[in-house]
Backbone as numpy.savetxt, mean C-alpha at the origin, in Angstrom:
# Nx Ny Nz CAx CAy CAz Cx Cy Cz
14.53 3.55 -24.03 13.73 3.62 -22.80 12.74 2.46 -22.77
12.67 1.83 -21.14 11.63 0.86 -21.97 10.34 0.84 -21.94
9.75 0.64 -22.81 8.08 0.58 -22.89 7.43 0.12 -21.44
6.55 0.78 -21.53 5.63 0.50 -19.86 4.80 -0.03 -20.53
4.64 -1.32 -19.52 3.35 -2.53 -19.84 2.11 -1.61 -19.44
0.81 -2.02 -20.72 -0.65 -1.51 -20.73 -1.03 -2.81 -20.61
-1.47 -2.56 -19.07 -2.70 -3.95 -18.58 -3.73 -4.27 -19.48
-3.75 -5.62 -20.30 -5.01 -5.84 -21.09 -5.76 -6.87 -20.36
-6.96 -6.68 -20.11 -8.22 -7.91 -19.27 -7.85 -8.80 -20.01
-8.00 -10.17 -19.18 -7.82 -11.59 -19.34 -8.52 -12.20 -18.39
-8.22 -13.60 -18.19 -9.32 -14.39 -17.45 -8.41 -14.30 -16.18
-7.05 -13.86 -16.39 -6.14 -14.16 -15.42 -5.98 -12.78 -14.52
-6.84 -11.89 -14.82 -7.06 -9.91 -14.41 -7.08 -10.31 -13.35
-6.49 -9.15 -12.21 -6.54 -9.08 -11.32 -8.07 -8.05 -10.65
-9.22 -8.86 -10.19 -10.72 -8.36 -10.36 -10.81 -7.42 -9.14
-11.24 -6.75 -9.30 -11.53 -5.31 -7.95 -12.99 -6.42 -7.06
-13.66 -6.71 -7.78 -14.90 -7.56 -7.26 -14.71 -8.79 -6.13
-13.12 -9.45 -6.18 -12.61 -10.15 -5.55 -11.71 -9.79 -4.29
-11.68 -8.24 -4.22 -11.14 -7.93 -3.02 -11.95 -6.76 -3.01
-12.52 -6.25 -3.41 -13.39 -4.89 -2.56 -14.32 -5.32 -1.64
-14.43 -4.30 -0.43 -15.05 -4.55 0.65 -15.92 -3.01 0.78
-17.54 -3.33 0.91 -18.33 -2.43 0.94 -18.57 -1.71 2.21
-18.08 -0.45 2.25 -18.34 0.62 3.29 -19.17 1.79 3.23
-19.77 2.31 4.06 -20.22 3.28 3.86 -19.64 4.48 3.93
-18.72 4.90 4.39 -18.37 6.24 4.49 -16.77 6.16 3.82
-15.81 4.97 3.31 -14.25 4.30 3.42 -14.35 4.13 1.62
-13.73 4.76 1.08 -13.59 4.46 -0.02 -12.60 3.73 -0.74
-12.07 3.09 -1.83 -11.02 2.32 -1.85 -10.26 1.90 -0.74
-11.57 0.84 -0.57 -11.14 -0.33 0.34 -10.83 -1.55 0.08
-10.00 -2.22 0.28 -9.99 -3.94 0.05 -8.95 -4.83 0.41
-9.43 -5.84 0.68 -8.33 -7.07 1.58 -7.54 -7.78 0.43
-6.45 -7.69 0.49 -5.24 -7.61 -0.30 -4.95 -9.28 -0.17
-6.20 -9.93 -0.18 -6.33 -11.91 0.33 -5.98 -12.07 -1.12
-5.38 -13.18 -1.58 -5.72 -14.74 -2.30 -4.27 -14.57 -3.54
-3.60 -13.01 -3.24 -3.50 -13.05 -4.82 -1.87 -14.27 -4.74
-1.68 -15.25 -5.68 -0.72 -15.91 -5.50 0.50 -15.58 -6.21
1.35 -16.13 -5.04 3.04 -15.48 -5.53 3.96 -16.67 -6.25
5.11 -16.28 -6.60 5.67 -17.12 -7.46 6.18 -18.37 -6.54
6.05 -18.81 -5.23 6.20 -19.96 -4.68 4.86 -20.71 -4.22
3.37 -20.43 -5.19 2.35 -20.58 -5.02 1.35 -20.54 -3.83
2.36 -19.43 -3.18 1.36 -19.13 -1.80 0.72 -18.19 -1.90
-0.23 -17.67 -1.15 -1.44 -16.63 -0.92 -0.81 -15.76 0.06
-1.70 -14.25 -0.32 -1.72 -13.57 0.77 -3.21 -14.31 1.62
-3.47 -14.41 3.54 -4.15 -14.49 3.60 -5.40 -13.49 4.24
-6.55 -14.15 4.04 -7.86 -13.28 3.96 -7.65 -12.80 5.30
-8.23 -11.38 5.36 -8.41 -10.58 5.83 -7.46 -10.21 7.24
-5.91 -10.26 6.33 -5.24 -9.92 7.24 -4.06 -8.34 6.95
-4.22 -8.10 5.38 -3.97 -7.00 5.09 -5.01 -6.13 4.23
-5.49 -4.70 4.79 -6.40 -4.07 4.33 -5.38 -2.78 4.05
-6.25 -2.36 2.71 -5.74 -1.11 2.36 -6.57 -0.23 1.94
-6.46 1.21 2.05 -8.14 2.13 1.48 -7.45 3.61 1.51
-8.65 4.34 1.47 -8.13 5.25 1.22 -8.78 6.28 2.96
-8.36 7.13 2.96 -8.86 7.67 4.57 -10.08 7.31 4.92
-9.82 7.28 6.44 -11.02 6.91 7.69 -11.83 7.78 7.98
-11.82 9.27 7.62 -12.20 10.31 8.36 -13.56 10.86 7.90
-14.02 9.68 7.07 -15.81 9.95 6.79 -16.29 8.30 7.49
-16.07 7.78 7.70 -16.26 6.38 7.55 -17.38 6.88 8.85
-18.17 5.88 8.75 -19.35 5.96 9.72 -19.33 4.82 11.18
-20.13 5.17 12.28 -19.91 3.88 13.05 -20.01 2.33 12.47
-20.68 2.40 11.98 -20.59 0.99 10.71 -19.81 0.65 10.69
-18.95 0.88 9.70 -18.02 0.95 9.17 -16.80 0.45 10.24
-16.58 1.45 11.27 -15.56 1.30 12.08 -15.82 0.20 13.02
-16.99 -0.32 13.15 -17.25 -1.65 14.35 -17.15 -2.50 12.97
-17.29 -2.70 11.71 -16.95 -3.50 10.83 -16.20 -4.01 11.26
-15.15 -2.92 10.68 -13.64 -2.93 10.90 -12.64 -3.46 12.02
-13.49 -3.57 13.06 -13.07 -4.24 14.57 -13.37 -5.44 14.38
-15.14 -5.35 14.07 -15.33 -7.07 14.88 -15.60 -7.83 13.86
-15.59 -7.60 12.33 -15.32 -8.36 11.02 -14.39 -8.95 10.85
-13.40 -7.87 10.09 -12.00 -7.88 9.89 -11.10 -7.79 10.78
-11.17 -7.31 12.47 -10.28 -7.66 13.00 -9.10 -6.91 12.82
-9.66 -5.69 12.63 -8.09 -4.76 12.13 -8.32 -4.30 13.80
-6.31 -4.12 14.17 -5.85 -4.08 15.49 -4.81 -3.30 14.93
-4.25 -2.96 14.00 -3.37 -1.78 13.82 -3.49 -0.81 12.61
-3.90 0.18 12.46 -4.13 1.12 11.61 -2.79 2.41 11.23
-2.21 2.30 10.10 -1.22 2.50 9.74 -1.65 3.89 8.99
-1.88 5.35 8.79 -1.71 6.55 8.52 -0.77 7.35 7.56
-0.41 6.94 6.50 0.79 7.32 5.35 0.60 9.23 5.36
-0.58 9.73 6.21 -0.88 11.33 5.30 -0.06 12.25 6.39
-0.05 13.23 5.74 1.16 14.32 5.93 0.13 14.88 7.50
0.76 15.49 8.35 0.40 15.86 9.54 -0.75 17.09 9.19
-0.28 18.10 8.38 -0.93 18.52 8.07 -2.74 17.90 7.34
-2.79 17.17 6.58 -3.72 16.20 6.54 -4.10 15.56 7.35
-3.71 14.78 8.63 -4.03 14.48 9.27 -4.94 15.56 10.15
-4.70 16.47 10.72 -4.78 17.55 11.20 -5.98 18.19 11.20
-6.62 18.35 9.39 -7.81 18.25 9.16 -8.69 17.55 8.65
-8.00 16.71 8.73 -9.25 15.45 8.46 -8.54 14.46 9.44
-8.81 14.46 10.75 -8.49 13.18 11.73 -8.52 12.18 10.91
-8.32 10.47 11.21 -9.00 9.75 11.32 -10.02 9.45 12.50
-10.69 8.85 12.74 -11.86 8.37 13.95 -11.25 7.25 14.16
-11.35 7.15 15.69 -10.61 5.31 16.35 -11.17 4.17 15.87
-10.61 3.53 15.10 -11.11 1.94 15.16 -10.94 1.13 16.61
-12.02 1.78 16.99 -12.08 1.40 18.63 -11.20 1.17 19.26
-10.61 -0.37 19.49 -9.32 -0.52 20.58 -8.28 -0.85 19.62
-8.44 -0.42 18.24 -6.95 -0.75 17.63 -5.74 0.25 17.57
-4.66 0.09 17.47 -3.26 1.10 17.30 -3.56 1.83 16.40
-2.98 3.21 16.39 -2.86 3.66 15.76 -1.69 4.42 15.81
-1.18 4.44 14.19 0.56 5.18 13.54 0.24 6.05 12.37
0.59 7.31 12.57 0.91 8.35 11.69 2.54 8.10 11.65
2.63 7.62 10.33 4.02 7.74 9.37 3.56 8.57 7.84
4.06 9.68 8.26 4.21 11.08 7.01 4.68 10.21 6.35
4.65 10.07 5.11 5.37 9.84 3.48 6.16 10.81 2.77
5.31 12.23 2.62 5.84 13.42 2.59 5.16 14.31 3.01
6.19 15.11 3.82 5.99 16.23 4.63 5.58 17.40 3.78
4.76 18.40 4.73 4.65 19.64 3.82 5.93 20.69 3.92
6.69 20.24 4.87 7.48 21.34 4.98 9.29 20.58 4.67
8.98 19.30 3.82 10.35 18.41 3.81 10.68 18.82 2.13
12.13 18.95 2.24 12.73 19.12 0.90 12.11 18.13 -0.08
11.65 17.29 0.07 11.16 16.42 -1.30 10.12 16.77 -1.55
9.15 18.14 -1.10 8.29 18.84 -1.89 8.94 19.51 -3.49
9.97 19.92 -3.50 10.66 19.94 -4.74 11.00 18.80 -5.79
10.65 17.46 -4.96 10.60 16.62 -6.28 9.00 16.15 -6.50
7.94 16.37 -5.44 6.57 16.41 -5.82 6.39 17.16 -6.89
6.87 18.50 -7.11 6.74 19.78 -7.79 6.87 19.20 -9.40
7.58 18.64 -9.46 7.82 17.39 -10.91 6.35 16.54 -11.36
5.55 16.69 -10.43 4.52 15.88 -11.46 4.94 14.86 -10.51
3.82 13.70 -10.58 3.32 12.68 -10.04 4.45 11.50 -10.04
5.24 11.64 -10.99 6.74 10.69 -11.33 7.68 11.29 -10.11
7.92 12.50 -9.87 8.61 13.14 -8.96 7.83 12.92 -7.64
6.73 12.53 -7.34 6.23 12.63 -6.37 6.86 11.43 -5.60
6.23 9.89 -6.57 6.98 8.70 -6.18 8.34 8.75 -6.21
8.95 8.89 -7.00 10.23 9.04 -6.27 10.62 9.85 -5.21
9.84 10.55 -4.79 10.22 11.44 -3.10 10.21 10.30 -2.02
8.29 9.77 -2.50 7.95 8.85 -1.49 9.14 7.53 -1.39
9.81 7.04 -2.64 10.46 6.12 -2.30 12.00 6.25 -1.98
12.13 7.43 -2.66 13.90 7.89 -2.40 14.45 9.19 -1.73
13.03 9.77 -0.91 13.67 10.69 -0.01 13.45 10.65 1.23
14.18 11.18 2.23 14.47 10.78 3.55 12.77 10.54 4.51
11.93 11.41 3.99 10.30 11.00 4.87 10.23 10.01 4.64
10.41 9.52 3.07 9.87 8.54 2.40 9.98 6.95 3.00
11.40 7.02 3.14 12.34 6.32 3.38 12.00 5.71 4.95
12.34 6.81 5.73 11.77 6.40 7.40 10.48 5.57 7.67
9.44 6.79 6.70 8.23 6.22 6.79 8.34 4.40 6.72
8.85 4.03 5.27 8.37 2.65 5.06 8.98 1.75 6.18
10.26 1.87 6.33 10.84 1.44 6.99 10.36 1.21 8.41
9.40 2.22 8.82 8.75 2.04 10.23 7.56 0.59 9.64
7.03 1.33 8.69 5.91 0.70 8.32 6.19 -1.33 8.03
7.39 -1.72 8.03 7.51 -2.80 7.93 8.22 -3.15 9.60
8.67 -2.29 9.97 8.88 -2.61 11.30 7.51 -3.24 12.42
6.83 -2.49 12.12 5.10 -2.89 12.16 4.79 -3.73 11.98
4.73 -4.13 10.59 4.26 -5.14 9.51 4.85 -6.40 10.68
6.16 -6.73 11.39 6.56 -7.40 11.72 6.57 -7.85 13.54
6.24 -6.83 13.81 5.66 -6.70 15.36 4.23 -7.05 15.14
3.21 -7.15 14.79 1.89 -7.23 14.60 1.61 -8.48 14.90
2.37 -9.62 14.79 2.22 -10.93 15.65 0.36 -11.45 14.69
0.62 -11.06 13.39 -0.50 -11.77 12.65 -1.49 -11.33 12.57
-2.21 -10.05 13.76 -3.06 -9.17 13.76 -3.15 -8.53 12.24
-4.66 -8.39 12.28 -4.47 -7.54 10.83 -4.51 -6.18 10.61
-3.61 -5.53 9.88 -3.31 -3.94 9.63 -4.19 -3.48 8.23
-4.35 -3.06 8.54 -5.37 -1.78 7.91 -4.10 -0.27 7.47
-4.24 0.01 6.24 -2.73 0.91 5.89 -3.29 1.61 4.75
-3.51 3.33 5.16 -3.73 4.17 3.89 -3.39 5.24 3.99
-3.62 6.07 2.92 -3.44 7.22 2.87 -5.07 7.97 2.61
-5.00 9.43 1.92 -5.54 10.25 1.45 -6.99 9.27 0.37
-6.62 9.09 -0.56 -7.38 8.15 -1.79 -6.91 6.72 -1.31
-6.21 6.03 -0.88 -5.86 4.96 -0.67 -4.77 4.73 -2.45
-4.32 5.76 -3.07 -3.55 4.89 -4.00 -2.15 5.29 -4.41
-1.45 6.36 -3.39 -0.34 6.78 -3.85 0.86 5.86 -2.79
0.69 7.28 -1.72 1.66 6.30 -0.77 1.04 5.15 -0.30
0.34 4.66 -0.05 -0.68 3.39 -0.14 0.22 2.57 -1.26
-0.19 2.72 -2.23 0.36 2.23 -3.71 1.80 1.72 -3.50
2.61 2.26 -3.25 4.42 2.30 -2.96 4.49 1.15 -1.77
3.28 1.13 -0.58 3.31 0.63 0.49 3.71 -1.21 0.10
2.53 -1.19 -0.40 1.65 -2.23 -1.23 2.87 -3.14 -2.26
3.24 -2.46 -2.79 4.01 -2.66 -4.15 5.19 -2.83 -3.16
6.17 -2.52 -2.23 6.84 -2.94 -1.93 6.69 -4.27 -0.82
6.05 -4.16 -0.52 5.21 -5.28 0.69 5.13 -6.73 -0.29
4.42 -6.59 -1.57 4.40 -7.88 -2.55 5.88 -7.73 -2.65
6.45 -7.33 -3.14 8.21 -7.53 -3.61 8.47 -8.63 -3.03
8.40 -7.80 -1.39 9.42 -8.64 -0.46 8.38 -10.18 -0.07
7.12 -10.29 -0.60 6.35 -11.52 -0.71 6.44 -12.54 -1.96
7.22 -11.81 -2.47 7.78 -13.11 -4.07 6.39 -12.71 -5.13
5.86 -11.63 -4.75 5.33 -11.45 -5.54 5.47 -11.05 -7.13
4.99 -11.50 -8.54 5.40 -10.86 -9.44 5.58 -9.65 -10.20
6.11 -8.96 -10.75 5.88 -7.19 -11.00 4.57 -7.12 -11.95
4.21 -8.03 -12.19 3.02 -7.69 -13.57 1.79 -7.63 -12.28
1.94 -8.86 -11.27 0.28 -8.71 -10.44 0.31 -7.15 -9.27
1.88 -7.03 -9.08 1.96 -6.15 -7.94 1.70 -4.41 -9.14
1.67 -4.45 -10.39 1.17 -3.13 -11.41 -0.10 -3.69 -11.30
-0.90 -4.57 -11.57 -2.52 -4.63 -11.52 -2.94 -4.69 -10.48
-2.38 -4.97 -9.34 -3.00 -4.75 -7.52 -2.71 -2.90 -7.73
-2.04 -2.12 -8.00 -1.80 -0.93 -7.56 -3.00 -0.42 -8.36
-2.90 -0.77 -9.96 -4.21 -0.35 -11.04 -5.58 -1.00 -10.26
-5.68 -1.36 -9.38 -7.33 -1.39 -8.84 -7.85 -0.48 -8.33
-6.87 0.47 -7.90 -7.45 1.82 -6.73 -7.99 2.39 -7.76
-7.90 2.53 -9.48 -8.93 3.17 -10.42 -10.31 2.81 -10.02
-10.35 1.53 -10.11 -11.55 1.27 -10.11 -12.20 1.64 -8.22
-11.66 0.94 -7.26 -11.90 1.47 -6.09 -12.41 3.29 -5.92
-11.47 4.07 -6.72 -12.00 5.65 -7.13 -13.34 5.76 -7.55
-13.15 4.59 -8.90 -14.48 5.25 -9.67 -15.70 4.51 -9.34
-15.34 3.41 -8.59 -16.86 2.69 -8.19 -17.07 1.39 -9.68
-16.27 1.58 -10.69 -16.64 0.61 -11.87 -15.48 -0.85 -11.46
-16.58 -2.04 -11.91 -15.75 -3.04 -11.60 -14.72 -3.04 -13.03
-14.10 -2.23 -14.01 -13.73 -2.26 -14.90 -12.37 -1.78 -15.30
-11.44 -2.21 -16.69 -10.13 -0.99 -16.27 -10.08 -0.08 -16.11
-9.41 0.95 -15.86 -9.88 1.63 -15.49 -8.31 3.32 -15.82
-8.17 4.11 -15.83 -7.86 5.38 -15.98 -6.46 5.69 -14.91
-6.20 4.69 -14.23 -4.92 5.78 -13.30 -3.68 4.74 -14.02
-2.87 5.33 -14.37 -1.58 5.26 -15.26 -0.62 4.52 -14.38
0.34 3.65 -14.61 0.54 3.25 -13.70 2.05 3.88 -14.19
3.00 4.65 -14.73 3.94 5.07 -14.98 4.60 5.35 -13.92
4.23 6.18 -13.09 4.82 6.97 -11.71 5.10 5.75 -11.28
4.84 4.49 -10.57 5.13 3.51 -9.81 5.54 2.76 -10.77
5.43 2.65 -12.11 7.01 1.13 -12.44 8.16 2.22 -12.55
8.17 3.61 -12.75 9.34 4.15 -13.02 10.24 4.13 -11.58
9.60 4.48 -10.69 9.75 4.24 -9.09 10.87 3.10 -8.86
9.85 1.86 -9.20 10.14 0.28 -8.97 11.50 -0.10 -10.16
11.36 0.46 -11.02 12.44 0.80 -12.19 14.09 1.12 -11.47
13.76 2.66 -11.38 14.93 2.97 -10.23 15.66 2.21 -9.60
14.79 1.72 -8.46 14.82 0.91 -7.56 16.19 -0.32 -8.15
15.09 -0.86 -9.39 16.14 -1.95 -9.70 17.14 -2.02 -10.59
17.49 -0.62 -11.00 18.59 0.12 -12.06 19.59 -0.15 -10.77
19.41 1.03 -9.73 20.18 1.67 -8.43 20.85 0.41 -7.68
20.24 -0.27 -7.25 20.16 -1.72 -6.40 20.25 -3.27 -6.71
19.78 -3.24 -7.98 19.88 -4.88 -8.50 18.96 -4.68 -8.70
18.08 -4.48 -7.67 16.90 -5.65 -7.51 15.19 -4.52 -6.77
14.15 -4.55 -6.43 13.55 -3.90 -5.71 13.74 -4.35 -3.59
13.97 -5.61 -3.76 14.24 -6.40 -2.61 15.48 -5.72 -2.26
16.53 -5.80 -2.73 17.94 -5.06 -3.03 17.76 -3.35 -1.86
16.90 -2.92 -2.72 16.31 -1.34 -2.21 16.24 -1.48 -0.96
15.07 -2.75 -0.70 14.69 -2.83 0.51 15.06 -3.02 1.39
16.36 -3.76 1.47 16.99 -4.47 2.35 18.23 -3.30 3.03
18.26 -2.72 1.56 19.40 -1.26 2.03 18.79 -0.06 2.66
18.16 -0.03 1.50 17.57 1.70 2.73 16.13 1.56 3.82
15.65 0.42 3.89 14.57 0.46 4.56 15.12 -0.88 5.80
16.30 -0.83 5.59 16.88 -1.65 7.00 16.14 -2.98 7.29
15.57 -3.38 6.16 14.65 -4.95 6.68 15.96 -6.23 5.94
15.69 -6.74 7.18 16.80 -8.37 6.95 16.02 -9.53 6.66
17.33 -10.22 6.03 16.53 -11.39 5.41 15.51 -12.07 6.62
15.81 -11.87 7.94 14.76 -12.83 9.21 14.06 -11.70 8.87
13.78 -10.61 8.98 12.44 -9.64 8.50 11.46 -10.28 7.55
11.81 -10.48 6.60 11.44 -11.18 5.76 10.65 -12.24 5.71
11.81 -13.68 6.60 10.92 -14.76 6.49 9.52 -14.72 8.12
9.61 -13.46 8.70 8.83 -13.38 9.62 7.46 -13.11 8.87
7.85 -12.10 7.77 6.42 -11.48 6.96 6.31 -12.36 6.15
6.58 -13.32 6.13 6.03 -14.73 5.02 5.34 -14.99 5.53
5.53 -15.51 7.12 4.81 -16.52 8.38 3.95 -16.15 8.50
3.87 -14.25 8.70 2.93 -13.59 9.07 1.45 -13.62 8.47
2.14 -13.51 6.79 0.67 -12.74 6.07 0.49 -13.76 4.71
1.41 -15.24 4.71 1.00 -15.78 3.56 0.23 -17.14 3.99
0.02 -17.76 3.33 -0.55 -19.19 3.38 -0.19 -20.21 2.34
């Protein structure tokens, strides 16, 4: 079986201090800017945000979020039921999409039931899962450069999967796209430091993925219906 990489700090760490963005009411928040991919391009600043729910966030916060950052589409990963009781609040005149990840009432509650390993694999290999992302890059690609704003509950599960497949299909490498997902620890705990959430559930996920398929891109291209012009649109879109 193979050993799962344990992130050790280096000068080369991927720093929570370099993309967290301070809110008042929005917790694991941050602009997903600068980190570079293996054809030495950038994601750029402040055009993909990720966090964890809207539904404390204060007026602050949400006119931030408009006339700062410029978020114009707000993307919703939580189950209807979640949604339900905990709204989000409008980021004024931007879109808004509820795409469930997993349902409360969808058969891949039986592979949640497995522990947190079973969970990601629902989110990435069962039919909510599946639709969901697949809308979610359909998005990604209509957005015409506007910047999206995309979370869940904590900002680090289906968030996490979002994220991690989004770098894939950006040439991103698997070691920065496990330390971009390992920041929502620190985003949780408030410490700029390593931090406590395991990253097992998501390389075993991303594992799958490239046992099943070749490749994680492979995955993507099959069950989440995105083509290679998909692709070089979300280069145009969100790199530099």
């Amino acid at each position: 079986m193979k050993q799962m990489r344990q992130p050790v700090p280096d000068k080369n760490s991927v720093l929570m201090s370099e993309h967290r963005i301070t809110m008042e009411g929005i917790r694991n928040i941050r602009d997903m800017n600068g980190y570079m991919n293996t054809s030495g391009r950038k994601i750029a600043d402040g055009r993909l945000i990720r966090s964890g729910s809207l539904d404390s966030a204060s007026v602050n916060d949400l006119r931030m979020l408009y006339d700062t950052y410029k978020v114009r589409f707000v993307i919703d990963f939580r189950s209807a039921r979640e949604t339900a009781e905990h709204p989000d609040p409008a980021v004024f005149r931007s879109k808004y999409y509820n795409l469930p990840v997993l349902a409360s009432d969808d058969a891949d509650n039986s592979m949640q039931r497995a522990g947190e390993t079973g969970m990601y694999a629902a989110m990435m290999f069962g039919y909510t899962g599946k639709q969901a992302y697949k809308r979610f890059f359909e998005l990604l690609a209509d957005s015409g450069g506007e910047t999206v704003l995309f979370h869940d509950s904590a900002g680090k599960d289906e968030t996490g999967v979002a994220a991690a497949l989004l770098l894939s299909l950006l040439d991103f490498p698997e070691d920065l796209i496990i330390d971009e997902y390992m920041l929502s620890g620190r985003g949780l705990s408030g410490e700029d430091t390593r931090f406590d959430v395991f990253p097992h559930p998501l390389e075993y996920a991303l594992m799958r993925a490239k046992v099943e398929y070749g490749s994680i891109v492979s995955y993507i291209k099959k069950e989440l219906s995105v083509t290679p012009q998909d692709i070089q649109v979300l280069k145009k879109l969100f790199l530099v």
